[in-house]
C-alpha positions as a Markdown table, in Angstrom:
| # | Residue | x | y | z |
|---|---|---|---|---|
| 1 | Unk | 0.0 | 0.0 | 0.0 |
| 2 | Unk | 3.0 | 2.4 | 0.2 |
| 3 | Unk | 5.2 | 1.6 | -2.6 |
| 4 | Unk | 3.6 | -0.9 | -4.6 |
| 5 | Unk | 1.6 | 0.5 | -6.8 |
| 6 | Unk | 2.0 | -0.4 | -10.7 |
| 7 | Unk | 3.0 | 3.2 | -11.4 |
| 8 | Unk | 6.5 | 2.2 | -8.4 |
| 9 | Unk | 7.3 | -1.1 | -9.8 |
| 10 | Unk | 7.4 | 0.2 | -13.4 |
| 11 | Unk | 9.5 | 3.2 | -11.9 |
| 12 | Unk | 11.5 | 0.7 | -10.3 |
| 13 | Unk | 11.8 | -2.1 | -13.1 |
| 14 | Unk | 12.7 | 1.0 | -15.6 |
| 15 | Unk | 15.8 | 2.1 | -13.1 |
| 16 | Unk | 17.2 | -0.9 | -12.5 |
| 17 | Unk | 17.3 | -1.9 | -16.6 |
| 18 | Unk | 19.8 | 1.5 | -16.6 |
| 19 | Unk | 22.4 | -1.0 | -15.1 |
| 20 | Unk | 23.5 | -3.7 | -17.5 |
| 21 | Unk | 25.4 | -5.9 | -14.8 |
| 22 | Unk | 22.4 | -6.2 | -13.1 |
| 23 | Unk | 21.3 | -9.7 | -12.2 |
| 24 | Unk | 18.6 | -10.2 | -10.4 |
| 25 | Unk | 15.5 | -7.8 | -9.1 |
| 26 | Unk | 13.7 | -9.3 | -6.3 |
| 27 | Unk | 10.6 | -8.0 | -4.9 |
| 28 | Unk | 10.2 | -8.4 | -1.0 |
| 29 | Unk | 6.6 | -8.0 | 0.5 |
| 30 | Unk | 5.9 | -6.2 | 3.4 |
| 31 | Unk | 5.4 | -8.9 | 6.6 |
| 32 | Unk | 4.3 | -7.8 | 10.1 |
| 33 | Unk | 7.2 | -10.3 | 11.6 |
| 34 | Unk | 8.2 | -7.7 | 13.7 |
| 35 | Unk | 4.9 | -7.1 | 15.7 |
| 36 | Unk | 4.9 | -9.3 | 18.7 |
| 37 | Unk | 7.8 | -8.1 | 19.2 |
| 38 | Unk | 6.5 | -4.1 | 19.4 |
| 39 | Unk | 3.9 | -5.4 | 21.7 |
| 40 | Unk | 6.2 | -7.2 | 23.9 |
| 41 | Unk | 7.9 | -3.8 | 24.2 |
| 42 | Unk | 4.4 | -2.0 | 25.0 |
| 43 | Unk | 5.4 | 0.2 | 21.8 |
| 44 | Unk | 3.1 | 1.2 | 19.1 |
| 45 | Unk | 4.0 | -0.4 | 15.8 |
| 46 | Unk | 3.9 | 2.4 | 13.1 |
| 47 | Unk | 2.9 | 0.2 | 10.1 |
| 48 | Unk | 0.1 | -1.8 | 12.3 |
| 49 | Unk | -2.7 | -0.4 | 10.1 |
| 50 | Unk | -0.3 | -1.2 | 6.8 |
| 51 | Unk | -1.7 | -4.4 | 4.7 |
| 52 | Unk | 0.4 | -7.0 | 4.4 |
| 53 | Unk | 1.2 | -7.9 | 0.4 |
| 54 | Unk | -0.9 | -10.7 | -0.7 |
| 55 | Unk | 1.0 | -13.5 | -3.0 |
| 56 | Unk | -1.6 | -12.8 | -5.8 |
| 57 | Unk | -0.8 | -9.0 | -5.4 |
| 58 | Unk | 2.9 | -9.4 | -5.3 |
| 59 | Unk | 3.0 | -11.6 | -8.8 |
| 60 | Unk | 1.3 | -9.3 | -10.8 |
| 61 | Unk | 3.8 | -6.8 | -9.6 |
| 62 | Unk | 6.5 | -9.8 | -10.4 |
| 63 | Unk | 4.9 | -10.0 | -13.9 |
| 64 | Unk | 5.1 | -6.0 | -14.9 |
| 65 | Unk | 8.8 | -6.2 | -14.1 |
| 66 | Unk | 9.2 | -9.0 | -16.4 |
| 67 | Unk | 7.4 | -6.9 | -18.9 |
| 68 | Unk | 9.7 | -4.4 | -18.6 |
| 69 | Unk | 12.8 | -6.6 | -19.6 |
């Protein structure tokens, strides 16, 4: 929900074809792994309300890089 629009991944996959050594471009969701330990802590976690990326979401995402190769 914050930088995973269609509109940032084409940004992205456009940037990163402006280095020809470049390998690999991997795409890492947002997770929430984090949270128990922000509770434990009694500290408000800043991204609670922040969706985590859903596998569907993140190939189609996956699949507008490749389009851009």
């Amino acid at each position: 929900g914050l930088t995973d629009s269609p509109e940032h991944i084409r940004e992205l996959a456009a940037k990163a074809g402006e280095y020809p050594n470049l390998e690999k471009l991997e795409l890492l969701p947002f997770r929430k792994l984090c949270l128990e330990k922000y509770e434990r802590l009694h500290l408000s976690f800043p991204l609670s309300d922040t969706p985590e990326l859903s596998q569907e979401h993140l190939l189609e995402l996956e699949q507008l890089i490749q389009k851009r190769r």
